[in-house]
N, C-alpha and C positions, 0 to 999 in steps of 0.2 A: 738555651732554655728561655723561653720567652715569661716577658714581663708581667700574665697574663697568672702563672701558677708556676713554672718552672716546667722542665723538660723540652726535650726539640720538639716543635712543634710540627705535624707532617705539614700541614699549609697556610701559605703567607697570607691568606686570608683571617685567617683564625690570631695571626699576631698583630696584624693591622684595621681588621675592621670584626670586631668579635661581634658576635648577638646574645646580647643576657636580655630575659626576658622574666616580667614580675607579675606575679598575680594579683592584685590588690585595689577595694573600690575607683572606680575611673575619679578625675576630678572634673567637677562643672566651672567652667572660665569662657569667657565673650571669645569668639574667635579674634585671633592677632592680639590679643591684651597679653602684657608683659607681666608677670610673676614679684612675688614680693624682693625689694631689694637688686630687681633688673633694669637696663635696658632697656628704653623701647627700641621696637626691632623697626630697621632700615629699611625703606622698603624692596632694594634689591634685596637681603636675605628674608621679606613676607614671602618676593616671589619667588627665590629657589627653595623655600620650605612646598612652597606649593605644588614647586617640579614634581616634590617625590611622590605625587598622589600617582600620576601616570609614567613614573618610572618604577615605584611599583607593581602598578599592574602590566607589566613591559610593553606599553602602549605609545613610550616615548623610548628613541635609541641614549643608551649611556652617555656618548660622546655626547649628545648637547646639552648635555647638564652638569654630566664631572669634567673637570680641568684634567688637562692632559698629563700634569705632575700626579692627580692620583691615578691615573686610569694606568701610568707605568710600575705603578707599585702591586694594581687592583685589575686586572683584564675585565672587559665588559662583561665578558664570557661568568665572571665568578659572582658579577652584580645579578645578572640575571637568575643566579644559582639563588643571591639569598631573597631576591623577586618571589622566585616558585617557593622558597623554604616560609614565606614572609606569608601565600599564600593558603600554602596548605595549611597553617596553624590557624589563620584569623580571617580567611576569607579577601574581596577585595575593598584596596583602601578606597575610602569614599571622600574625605576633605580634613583639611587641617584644621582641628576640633580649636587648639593655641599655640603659641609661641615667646616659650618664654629666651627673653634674647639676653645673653653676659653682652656682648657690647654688636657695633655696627655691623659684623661683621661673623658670630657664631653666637648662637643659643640652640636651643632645644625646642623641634617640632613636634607635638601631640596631634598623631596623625591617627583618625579615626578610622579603624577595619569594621568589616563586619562582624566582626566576634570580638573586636579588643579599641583599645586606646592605644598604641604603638609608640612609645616615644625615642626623637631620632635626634641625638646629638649632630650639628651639622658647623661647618664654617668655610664660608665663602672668601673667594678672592674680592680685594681693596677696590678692585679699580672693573670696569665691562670688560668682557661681558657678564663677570659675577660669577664663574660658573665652581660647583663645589669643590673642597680643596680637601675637607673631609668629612665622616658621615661613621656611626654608630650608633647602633639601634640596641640602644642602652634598657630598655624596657617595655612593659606589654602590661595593661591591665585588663585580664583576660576574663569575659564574663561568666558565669556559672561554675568557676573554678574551685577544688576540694583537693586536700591532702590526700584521699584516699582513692582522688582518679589519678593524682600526678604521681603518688608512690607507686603506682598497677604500673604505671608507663615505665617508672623505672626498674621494678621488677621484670618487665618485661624485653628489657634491651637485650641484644647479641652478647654473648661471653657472659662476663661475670659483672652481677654490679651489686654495691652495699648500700647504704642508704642508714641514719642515726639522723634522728633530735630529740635534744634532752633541754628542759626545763632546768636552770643554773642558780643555788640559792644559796648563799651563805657558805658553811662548811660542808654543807649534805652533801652526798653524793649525786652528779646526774641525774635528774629524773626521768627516765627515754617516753619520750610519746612512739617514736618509732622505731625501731632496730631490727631490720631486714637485715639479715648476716652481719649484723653489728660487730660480731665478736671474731669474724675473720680475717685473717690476714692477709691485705692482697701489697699493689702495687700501688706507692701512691707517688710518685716522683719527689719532684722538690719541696711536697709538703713535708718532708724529715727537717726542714730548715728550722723547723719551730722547733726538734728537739734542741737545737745549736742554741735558739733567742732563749729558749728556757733555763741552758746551764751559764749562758751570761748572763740573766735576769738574777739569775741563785746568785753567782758568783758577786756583783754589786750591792746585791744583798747584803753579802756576807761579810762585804768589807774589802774584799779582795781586790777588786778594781774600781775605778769607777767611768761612765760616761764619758767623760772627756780624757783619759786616757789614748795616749796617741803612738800608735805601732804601725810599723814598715809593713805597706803592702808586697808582700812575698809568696806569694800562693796563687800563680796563676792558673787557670783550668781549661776546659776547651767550650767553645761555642761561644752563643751570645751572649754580653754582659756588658755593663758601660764601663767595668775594669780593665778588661784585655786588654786594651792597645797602651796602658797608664803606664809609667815607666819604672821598673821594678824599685822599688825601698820606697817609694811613696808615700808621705805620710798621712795617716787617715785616723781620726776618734774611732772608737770603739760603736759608736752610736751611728757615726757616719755608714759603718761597713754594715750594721743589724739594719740599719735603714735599706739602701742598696740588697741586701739580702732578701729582706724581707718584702721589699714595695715593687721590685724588681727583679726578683730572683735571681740577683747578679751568683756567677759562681766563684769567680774569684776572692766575693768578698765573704762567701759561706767558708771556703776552703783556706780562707786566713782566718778565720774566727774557731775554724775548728782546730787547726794544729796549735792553734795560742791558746785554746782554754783544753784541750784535750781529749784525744778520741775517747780517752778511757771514761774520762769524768762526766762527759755525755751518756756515754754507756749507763755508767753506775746509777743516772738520774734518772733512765727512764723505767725503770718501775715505782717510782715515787710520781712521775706523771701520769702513770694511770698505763700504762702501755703492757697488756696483759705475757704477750708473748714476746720479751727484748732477745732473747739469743738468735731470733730470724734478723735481727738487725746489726748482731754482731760477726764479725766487726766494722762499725758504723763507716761504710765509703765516703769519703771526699768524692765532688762530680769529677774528677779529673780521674780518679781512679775507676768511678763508674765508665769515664769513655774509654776507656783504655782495656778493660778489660771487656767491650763487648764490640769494639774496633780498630783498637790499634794493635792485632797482628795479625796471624790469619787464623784465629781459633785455637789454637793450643792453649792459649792462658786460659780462655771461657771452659774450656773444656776442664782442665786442672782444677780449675774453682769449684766446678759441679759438683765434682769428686770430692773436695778434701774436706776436712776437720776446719774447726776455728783456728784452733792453732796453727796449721798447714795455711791457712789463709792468710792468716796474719804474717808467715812467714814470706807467700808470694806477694803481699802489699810492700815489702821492707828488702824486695828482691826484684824481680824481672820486671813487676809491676812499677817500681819505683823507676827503674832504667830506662820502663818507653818514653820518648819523648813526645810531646804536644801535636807536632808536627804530624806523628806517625796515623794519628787516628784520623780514619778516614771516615769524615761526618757523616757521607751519605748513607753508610751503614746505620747510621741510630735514627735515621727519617723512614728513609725506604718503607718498611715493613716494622710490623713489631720483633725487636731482640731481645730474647733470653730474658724476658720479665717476668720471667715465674724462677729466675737464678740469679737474676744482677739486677737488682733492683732497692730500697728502702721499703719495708713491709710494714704496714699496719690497718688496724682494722679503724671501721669508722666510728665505732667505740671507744679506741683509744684514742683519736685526734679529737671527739668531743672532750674528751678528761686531758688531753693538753689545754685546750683551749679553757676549760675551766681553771686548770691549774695556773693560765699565768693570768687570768683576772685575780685568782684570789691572791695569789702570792707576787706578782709583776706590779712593778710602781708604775706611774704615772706616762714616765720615757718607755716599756713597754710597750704599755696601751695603744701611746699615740704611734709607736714605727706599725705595728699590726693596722693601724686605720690609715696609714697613707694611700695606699689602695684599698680601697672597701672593693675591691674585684667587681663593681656594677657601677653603675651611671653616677653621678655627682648628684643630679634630679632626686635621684630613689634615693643614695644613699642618706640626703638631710632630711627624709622620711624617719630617720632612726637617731635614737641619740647618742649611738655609738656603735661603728660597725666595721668587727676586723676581717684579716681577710690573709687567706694564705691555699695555694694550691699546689699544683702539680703537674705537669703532664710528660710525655713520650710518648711516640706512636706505639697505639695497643694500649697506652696508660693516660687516665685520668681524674684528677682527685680536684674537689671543692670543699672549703672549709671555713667556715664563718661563727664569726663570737657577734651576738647580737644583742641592744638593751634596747628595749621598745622606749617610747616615748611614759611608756604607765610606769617605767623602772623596774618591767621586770625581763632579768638578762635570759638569753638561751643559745646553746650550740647548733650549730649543723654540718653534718660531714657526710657529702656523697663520693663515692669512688667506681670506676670503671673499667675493668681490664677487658682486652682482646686477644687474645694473642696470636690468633689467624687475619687478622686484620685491621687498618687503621678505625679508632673509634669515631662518631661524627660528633666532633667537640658541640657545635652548634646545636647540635639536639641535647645533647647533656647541658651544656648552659641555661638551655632556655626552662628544661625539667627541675635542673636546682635553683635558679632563682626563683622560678614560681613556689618550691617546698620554702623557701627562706622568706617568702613573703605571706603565704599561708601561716606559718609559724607563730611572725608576729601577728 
């Protein structure tokens, strides 16, 4: 499940060089002038910010500007993809508007298109030729832009897609500006992690535990996470693993958080968070039991599941399911194609992930707050745009979910949740990225 929302992600691009893109007045600054509390920038990184005017427009080949350590991660082939993708949104880049530099060596390009401000996270190598070592195009301030052309675009995607934001005040309820199938149920992958941070947020609440409590890493899962390879009983705070979970979407550290506070007691909470239809979620899967039952045998379990009762369910999770081992699931199965996400899946609507999201502002202390904002899921730049901004997603091929708790700088707070199913085919993360951080910046 990538670091990015959760889920496997069908392409290495989308885990290593993502494109969130924001709609929001451009800023006016001297070209090459460094930003408050930066860096002035080196002038090897003035001159690979400038590379990226005619490597955007593919006028220059990749090789002589990415280093050869990212071009093995990143094929030329995938740069030139997000060229044309960079294109057809904003037209071509014409000069580097600024550059605000963290140190000698990486800052942030504001590179001027014909339709936007584009800003490109970038960091160069120490020593000549300089060439980039990495690059993300963290934002876009898009001109003539409106909630009501960007929600048409997401109304209009392939398959299924939901779309919620709600104005967050006090004890009131949400107040939705939008709710396009608000109230349906889809797929949203490892955005169910926030039901897990909710019943440990209750459960220190309540006295029961607290943050620095320190339990044996025991629950390991499949796919990526910075837990798998950790060596079993390890010990880890409570705050460590909601961290990892949440900034990361480790599964390891969801799937020990969940059998320590309790499938059941998750369960029992999530109609008190807002989550209108909880029996599509029960009984709430561990990721390990999600892979397992959509590729590790050869379909008889998926098949069994379709069919049975909760109870029947509950009884193959405490049985055949519990038997497969890690080893069995064969990953390429949850990349490949989309599987059985309208049957093996975490279900909710984008309606009820704005009412978690509200829920753990009003009722989530302080430690909360801040694991939900360690990934604000957009650019470092954008995100000190906001005075506080969380972030938790989702994905699987065919699945994608974005979810964001936001406090404007005026103090006043709001939700946002878009979600995306396919189920005939992979969705184009990069197009939904760049459709919901524009709604989340419109918002504010």
């Amino acid at each position: 499940m990538t670091r990015r929302g959760g889920g496997f992600s069908p392409s290495l691009l989308a885990a290593l060089l993502l494109i969130f893109c924001f709609a929001s007045p451009a800023h006016s600054s001297q070209p090459g002038e460094s930003g408050t509390g930066s860096t002035r920038a080196a002038p090897a990184l003035r001159a690979r910010a400038a590379a990226l005017v005619p490597l955007f427009n593919r006028s220059t080949k990749p090789e002589r500007v990415l280093a050869p350590s990212f071009l093995a991660q990143i094929p030329a082939s995938q740069i030139d993809s997000l060229a044309l993708r960079l294109a057809s949104q904003f037209g071509r880049a014409r000069a580097v508007d600024r550059l605000v530099a963290r140190s000698a060596t990486a800052g942030t390009a504001f590179i001027a298109f014909e339709r936007a401000v584009v800003r490109v996270e970038l960091a160069v190598e120490a020593r000549p030729p300089h060439r980039i070592t990495a690059l993300l195009v963290s934002a876009a301030d898009v001109k003539g832009d409106s909630l009501a052309k960007v929600a048409q675009e997401i109304w209009s995607l392939p398959g299924e897609a939901s779309l919620a934001a709600a104005r967050l005040g006090g004890s009131d309820a949400p107040q939705f500006s939008i709710a396009h199938k608000a109230g349906k149920s889809l797929a949203v992958g490892s955005a169910f992690k926030l039901f897990i941070l909710a019943e440990l947020s209750r459960s220190i609440a309540a006295g029961e535990r607290k943050w620095s409590d320190v339990v044996p890493l025991d629950h390991f899962s499949v796919g990526s996470g910075a837990l798998e390879s950790w060596p079993a009983g390890s010990p880890m705070t409570l705050h460590s693993l909601a961290v990892l979970m949440i900034s990361q979407s480790d599964n390891g550290a969801a799937d020990t958080l969940l059998h320590l506070l309790g499938r059941e007691k998750v369960e029992r909470l999530l109609p008190e968070l807002g989550v209108a239809a909880p029996g599509r979620l029960r009984p709430l899967l561990t990721t390990r039991e999600w892979a397992v039952l959509k590729a590790g045998d050869s379909g008889a379990l998926l098949r069994r599941w379709a069919a049975a009762s909760e109870a029947e369910r509950r009884a193959l999770l405490a049985g055949p399911i519990a038997a497969l081992e890690r080893d069995q699931v064969d990953l390429s199965r949850l990349i490949a194609v989309p599987n059985a996400i309208d049957t093996v899946e975490w279900f909710a609507s984008t309606g009820d992930l704005v009412r978690v999201m509200d829920w753990l502002r009003r009722h989530g202390d302080r430690e909360t707050l801040g694991i939900l904002a360690v990934n604000p899921g957009i650019g470092r730049v954008r995100a000190e745009e906001f005075a506080y901004l969380g972030y938790k997603g989702g994905s699987e091929t065919g699945v994608l979910n974005m979810t964001f708790l936001l406090r404007g700088k005026d103090g006043e707070w709001h939700a946002v949740s878009g979600t995306w199913n396919d189920a005939a085919q992979s969705v184009d993360e990069g197009r939904f990225q760049l459709l919901m951080s524009r709604v989340v910046a419109l918002v504010r």
